[in-house]
LOZA-987439 format. One record per residue: residue in three letters; residue number from 1; x, y, z of N, C-alpha, C in turn; chain. Coordinates in Angstrom, 2 decimals, decimal comma. Each point is the difference from the previous one (the first is absolute). Example, Ala and Ser with C-alpha at 12.3 -4.5 7.8 and 13.67 -1.06 7.14 Angstrom:
% residues 2
+--------+-----+---------+---------+---------+---------+---------+---------+---------+---------+---------+--------+
| residu | num |     npx |     npy |     npz |    capx |    capy |    capz |     cpx |     cpy |     cpz | chaine |
+--------+-----+---------+---------+---------+---------+---------+---------+---------+---------+---------+--------+
|    ala |   1 |   13,19 |   -5,69 |    7,80 |   -0,89 |    1,19 |    0,00 |    0,90 |    1,20 |    0,00 |      A |
|    ser |   2 |   -0,35 |    1,05 |   -0,72 |    0,82 |    1,19 |    0,06 |   -0,77 |    1,09 |    0,73 |      A |
+--------+-----+---------+---------+---------+---------+---------+---------+---------+---------+---------+--------+
END
This chain:
% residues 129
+--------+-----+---------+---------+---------+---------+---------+---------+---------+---------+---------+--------+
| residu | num |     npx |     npy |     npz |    capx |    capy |    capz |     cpx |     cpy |     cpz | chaine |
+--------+-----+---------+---------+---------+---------+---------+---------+---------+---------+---------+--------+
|    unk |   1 |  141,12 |   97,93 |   65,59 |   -0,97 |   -0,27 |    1,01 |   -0,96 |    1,16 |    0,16 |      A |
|    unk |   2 |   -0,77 |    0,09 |    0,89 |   -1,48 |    0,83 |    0,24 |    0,39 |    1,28 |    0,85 |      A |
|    unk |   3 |    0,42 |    1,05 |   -0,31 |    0,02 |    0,96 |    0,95 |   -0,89 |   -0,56 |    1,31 |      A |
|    unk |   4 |    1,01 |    0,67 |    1,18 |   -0,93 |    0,14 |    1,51 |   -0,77 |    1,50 |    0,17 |      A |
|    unk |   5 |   -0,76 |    0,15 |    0,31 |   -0,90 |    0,57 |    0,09 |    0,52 |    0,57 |    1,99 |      A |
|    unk |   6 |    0,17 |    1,37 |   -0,08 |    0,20 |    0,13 |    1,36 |   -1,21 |   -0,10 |    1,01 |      A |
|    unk |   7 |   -0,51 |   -0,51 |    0,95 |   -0,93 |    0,10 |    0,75 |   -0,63 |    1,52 |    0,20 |      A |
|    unk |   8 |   -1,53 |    0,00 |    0,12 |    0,26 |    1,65 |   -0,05 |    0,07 |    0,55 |    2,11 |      A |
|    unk |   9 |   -0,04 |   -0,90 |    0,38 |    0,41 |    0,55 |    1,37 |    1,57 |   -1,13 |    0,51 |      A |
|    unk |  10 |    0,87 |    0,61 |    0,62 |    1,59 |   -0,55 |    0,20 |   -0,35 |   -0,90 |    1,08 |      A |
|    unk |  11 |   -0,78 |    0,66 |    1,28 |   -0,49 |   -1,01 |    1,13 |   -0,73 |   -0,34 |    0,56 |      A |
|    unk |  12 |   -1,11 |   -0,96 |    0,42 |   -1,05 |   -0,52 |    0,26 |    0,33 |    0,29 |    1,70 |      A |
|    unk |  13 |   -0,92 |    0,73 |    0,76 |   -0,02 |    0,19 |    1,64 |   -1,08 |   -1,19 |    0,51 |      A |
|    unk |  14 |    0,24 |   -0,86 |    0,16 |   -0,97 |   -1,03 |    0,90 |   -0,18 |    0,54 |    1,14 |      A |
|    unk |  15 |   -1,53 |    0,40 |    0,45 |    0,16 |   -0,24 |    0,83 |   -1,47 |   -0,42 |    0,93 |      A |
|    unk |  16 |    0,49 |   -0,39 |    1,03 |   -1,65 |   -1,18 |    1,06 |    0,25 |    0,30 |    0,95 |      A |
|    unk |  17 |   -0,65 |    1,08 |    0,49 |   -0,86 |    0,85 |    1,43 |   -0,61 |   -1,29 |    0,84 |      A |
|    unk |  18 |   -0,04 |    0,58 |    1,40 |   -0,91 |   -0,74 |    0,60 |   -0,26 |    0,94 |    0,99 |      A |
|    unk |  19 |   -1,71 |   -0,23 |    0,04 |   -0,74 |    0,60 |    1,03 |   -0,48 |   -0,42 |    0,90 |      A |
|    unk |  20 |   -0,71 |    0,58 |    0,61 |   -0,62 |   -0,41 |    1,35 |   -0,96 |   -0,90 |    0,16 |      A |
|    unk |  21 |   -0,47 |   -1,04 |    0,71 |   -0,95 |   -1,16 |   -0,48 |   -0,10 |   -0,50 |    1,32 |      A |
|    unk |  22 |   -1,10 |   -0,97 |    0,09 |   -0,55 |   -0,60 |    0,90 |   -0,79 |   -1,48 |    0,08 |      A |
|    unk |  23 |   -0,31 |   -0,47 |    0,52 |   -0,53 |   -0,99 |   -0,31 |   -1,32 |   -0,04 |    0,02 |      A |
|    unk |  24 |   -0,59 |   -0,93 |   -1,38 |   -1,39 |    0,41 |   -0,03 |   -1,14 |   -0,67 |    1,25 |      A |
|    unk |  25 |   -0,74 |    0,55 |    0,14 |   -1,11 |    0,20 |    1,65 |    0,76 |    0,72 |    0,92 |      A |
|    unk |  26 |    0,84 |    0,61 |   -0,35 |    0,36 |    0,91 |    1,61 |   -0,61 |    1,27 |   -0,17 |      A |
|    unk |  27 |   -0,61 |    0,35 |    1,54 |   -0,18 |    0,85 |    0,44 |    0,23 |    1,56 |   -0,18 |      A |
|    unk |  28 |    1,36 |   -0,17 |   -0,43 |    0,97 |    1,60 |   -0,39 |   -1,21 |    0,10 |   -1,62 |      A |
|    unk |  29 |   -0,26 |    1,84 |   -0,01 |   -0,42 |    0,35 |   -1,07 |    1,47 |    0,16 |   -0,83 |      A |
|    unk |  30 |    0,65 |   -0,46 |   -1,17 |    0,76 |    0,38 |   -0,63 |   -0,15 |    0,75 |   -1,15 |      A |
|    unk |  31 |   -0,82 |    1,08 |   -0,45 |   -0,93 |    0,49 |   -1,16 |    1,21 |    0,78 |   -0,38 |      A |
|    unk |  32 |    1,05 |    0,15 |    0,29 |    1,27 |    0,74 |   -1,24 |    1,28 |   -1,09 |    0,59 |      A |
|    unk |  33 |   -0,05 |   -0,33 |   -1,29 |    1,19 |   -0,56 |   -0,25 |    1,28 |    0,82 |   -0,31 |      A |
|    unk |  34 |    1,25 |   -0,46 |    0,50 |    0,77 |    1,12 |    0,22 |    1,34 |   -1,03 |   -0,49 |      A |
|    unk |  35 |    1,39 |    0,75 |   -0,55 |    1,06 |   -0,45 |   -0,25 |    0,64 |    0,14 |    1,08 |      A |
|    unk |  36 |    0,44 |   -1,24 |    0,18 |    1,42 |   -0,04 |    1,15 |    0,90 |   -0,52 |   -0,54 |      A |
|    unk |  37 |    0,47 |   -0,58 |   -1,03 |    1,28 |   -0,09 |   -0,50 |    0,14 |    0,62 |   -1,55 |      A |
|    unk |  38 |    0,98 |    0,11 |   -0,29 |    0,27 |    0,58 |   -1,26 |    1,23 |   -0,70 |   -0,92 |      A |
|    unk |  39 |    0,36 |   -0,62 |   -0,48 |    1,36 |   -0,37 |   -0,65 |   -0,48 |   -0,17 |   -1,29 |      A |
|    unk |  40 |    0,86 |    0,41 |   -1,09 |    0,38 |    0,09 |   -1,08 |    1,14 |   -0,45 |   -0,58 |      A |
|    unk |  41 |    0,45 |   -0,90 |   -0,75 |    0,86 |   -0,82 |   -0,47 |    0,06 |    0,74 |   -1,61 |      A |
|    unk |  42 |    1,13 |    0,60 |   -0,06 |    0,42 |    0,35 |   -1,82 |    1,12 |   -0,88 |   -0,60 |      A |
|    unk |  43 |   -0,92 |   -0,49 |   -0,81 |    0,55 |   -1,46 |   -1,35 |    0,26 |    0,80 |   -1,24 |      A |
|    unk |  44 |    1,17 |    0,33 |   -0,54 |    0,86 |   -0,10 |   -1,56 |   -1,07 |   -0,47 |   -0,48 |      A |
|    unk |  45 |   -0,56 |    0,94 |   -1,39 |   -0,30 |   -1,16 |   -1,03 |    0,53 |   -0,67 |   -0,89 |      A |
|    unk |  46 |    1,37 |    1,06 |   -0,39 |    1,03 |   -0,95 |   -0,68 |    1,01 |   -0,94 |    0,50 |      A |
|    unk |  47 |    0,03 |   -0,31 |    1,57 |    0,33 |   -0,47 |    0,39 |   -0,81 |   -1,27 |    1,11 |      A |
|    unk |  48 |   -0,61 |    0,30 |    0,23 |   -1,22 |   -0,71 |    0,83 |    0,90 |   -0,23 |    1,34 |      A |
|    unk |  49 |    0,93 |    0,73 |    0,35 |    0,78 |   -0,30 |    1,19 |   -0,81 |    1,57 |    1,27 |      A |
|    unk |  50 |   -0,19 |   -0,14 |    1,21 |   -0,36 |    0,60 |    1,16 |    1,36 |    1,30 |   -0,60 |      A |
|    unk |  51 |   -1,19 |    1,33 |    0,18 |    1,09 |    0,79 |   -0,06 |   -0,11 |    1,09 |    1,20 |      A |
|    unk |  52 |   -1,05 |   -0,06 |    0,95 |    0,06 |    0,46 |    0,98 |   -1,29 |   -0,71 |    0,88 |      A |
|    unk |  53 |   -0,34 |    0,43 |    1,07 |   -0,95 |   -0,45 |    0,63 |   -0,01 |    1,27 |    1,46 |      A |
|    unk |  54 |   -1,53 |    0,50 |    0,65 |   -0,60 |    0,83 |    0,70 |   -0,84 |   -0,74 |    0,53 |      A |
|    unk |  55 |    0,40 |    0,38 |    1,44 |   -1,30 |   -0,77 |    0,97 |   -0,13 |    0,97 |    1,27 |      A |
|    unk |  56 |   -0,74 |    0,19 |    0,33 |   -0,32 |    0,77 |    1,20 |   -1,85 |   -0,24 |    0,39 |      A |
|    unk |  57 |    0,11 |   -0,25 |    1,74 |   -1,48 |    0,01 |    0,17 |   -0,80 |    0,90 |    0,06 |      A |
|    unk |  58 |   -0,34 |    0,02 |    0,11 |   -1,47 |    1,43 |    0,10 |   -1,37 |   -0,04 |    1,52 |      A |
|    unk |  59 |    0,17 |    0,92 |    0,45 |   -0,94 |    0,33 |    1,17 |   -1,55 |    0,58 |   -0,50 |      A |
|    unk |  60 |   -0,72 |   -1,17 |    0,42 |   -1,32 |    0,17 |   -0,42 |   -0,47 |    1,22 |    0,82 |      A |
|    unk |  61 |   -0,92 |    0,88 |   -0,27 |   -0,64 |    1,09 |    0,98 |   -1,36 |   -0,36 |    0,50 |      A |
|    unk |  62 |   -0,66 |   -0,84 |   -1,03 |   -1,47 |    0,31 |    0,59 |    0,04 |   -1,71 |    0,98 |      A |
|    unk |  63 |    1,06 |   -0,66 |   -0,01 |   -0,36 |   -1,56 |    0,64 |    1,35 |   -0,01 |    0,51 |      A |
|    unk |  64 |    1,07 |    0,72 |    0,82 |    1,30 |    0,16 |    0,10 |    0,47 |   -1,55 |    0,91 |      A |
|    unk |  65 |   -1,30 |   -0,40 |    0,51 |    0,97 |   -1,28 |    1,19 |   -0,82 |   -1,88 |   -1,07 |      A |
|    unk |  66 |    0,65 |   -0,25 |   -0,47 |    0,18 |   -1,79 |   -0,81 |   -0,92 |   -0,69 |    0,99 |      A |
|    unk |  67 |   -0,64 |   -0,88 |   -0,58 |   -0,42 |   -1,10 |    0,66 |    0,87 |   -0,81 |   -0,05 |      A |
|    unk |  68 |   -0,27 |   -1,31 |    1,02 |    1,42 |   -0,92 |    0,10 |   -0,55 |   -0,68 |   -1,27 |      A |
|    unk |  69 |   -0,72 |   -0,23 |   -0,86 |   -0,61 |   -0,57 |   -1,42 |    1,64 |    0,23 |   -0,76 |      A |
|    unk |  70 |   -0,82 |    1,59 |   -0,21 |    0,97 |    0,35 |   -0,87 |    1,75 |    0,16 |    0,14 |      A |
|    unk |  71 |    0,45 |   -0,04 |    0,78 |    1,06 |    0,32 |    1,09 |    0,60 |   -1,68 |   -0,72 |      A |
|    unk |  72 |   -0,95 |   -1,00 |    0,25 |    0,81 |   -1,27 |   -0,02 |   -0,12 |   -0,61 |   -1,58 |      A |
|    unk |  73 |   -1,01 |    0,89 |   -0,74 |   -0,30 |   -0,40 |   -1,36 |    0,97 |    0,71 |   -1,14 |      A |
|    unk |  74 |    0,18 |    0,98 |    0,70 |    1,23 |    0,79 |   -1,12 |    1,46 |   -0,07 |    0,91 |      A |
|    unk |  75 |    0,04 |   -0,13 |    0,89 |    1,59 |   -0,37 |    0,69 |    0,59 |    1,92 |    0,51 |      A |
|    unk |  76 |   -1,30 |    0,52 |    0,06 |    0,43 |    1,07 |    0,72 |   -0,03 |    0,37 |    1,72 |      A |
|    unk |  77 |    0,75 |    0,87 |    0,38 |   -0,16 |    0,22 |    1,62 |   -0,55 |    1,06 |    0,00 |      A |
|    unk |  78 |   -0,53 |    0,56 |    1,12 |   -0,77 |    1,22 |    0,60 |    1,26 |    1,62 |   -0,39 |      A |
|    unk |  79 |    1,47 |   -0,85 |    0,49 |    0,77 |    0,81 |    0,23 |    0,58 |    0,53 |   -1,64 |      A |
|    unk |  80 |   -0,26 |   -1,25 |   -0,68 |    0,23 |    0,73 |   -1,95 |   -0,66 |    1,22 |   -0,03 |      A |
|    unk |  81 |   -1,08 |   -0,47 |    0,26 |   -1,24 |    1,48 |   -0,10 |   -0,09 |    0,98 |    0,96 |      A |
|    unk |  82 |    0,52 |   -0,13 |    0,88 |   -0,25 |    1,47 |    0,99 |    1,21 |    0,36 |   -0,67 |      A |
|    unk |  83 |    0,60 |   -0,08 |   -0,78 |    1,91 |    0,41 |    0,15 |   -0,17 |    0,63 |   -1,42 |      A |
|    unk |  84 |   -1,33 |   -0,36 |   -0,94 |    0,10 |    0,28 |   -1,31 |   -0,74 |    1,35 |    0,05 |      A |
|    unk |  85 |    0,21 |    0,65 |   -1,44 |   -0,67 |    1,16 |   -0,68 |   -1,02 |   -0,23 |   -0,77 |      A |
|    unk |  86 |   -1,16 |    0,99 |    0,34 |   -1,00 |    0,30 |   -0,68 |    0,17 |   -0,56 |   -1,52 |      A |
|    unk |  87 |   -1,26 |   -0,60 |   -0,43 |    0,05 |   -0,34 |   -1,81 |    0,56 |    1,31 |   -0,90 |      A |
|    unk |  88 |   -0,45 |    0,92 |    0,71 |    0,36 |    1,63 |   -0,98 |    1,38 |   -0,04 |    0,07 |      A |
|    unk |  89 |    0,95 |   -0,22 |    1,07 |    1,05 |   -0,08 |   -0,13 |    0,75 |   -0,18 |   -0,29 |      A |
|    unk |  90 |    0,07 |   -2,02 |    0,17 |    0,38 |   -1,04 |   -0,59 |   -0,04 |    0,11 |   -1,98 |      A |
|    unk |  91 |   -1,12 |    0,32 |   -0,68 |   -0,11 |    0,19 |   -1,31 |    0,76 |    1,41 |   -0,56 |      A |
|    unk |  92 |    0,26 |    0,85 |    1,35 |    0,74 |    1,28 |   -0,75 |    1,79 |   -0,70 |    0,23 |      A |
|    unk |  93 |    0,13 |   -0,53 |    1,18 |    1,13 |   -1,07 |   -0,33 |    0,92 |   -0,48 |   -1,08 |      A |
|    unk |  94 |   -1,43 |   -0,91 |    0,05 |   -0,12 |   -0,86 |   -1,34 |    0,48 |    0,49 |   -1,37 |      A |
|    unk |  95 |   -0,72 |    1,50 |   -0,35 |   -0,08 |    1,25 |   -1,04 |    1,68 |    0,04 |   -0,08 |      A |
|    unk |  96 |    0,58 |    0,52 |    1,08 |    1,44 |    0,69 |    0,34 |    0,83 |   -1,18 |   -0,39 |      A |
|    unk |  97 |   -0,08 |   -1,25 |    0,56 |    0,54 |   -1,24 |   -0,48 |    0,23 |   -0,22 |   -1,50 |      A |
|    unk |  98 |   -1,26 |   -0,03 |   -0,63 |    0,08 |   -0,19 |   -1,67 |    0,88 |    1,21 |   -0,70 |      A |
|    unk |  99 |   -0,38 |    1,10 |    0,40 |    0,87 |    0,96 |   -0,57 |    1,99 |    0,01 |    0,29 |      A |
|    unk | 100 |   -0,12 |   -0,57 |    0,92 |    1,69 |   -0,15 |    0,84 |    0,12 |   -1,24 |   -1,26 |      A |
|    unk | 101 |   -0,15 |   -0,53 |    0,17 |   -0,06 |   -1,44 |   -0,66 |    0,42 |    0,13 |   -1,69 |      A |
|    unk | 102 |   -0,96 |    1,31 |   -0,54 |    0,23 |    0,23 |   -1,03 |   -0,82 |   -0,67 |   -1,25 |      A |
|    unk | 103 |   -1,13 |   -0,32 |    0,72 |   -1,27 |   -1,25 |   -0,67 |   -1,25 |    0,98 |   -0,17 |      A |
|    unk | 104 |   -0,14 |    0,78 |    0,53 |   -1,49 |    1,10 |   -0,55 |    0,29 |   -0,48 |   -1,58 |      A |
|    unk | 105 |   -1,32 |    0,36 |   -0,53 |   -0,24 |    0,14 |   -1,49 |    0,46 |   -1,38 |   -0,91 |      A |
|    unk | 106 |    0,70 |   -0,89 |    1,07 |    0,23 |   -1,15 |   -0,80 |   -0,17 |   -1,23 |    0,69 |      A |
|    unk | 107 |   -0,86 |    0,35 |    1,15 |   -0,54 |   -0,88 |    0,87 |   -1,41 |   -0,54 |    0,00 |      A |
|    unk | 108 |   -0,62 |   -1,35 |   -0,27 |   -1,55 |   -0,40 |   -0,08 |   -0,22 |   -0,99 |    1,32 |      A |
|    unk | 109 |   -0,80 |    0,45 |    0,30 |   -0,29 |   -0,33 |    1,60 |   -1,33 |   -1,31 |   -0,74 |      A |
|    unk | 110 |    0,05 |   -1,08 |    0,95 |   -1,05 |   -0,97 |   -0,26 |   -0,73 |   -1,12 |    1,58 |      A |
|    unk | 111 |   -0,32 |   -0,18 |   -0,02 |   -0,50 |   -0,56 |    1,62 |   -0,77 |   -0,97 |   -0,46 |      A |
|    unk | 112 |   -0,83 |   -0,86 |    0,99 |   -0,14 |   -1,46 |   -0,33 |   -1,46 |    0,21 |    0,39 |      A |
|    unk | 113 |   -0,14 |    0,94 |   -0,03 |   -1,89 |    0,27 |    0,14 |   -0,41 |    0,78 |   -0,21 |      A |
|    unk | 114 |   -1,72 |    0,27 |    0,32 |   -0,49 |    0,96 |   -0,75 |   -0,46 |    0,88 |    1,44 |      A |
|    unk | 115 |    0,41 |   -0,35 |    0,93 |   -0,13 |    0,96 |    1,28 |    0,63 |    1,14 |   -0,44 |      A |
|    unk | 116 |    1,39 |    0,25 |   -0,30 |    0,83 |    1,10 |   -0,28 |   -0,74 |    0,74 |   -1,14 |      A |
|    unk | 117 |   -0,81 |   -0,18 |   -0,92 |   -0,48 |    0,81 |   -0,60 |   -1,43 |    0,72 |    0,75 |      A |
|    unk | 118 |   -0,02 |   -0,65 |    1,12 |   -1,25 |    1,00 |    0,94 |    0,31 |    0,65 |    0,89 |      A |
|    unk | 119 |    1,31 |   -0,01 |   -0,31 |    1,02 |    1,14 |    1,19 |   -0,16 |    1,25 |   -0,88 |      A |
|    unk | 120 |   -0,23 |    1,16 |    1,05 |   -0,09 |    1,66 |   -0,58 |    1,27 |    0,06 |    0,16 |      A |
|    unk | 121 |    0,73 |   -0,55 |    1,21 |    2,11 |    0,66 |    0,04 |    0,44 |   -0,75 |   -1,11 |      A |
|    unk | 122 |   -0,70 |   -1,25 |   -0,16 |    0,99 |   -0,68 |   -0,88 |   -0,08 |    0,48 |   -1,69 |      A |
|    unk | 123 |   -1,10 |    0,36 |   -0,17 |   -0,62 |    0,86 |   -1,30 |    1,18 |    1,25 |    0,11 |      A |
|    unk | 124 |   -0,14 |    0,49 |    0,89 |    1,09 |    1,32 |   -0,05 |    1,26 |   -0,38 |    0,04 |      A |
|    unk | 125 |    0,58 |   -1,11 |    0,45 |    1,05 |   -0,30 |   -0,14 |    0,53 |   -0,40 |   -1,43 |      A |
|    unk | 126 |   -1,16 |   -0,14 |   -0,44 |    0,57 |   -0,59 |   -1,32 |    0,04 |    1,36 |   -0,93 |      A |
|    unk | 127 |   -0,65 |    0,47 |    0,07 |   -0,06 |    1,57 |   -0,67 |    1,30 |    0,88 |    0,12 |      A |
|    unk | 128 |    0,50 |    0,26 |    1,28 |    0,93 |    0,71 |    0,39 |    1,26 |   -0,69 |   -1,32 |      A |
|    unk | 129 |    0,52 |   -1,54 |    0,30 |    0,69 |   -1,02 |   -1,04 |   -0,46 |    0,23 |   -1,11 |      A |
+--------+-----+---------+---------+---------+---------+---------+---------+---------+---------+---------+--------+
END
């Protein structure tokens, strides 16, 4: 038969942020969009089975209090976010997590849009990995 070919990264990190949002004609200026959730799901590639998963919310700074929009559109409360850490935080977290984990250097991070590539933390996040 055909030799397998090892994947050249062991685990794929999914993961789908959600930020701050509003509904369109309102009033509120929302001109920075900001992360309030964070989770990351790590999938085996030789296995395609969940081999860990990271979630924690994140406290916006420049828009810190939700509209009820967003509040009822992503299924978050006021109290997730006053209770959460700064994005700088949450991603140095995140950092400490992968390394405990034992997934640095063999970890490929992928997301379901092209927002995350207009993130400056998320650019650095991927760098640090």
């Amino acid at each position: 038969g055909e030799a397998k070919v090892p994947p050249a990264f062991q685990y794929l990190g999914c993961v789908d942020v959600e930020a701050t949002c509003h509904e369109q004609g309102s009033p509120i200026d929302f001109s920075v969009t900001e992360i309030i959730e964070f989770p990351c799901v790590v999938v085996s590639t030789s296995t395609g089975e969940v081999y860990a998963e990271f979630h924690r919310f994140v406290r916006p700074t420049e828009n810190p209090t939700l509209t009820d929009f967003c509040k009822s559109f992503i299924g978050v409360t006021q109290e997730h976010i006053d209770s959460a850490k700064p994005l700088a935080d949450v991603l140095s977290e995140f950092v400490s997590w992968v390394e405990e984990k034992g997934i640095n250097g063999r970890l490929l991070l992928c997301s379901d849009g092209p927002w995350y590539a207009l993130s400056f933390d998320f650019l650095l996040l991927l760098c640090v990995l």
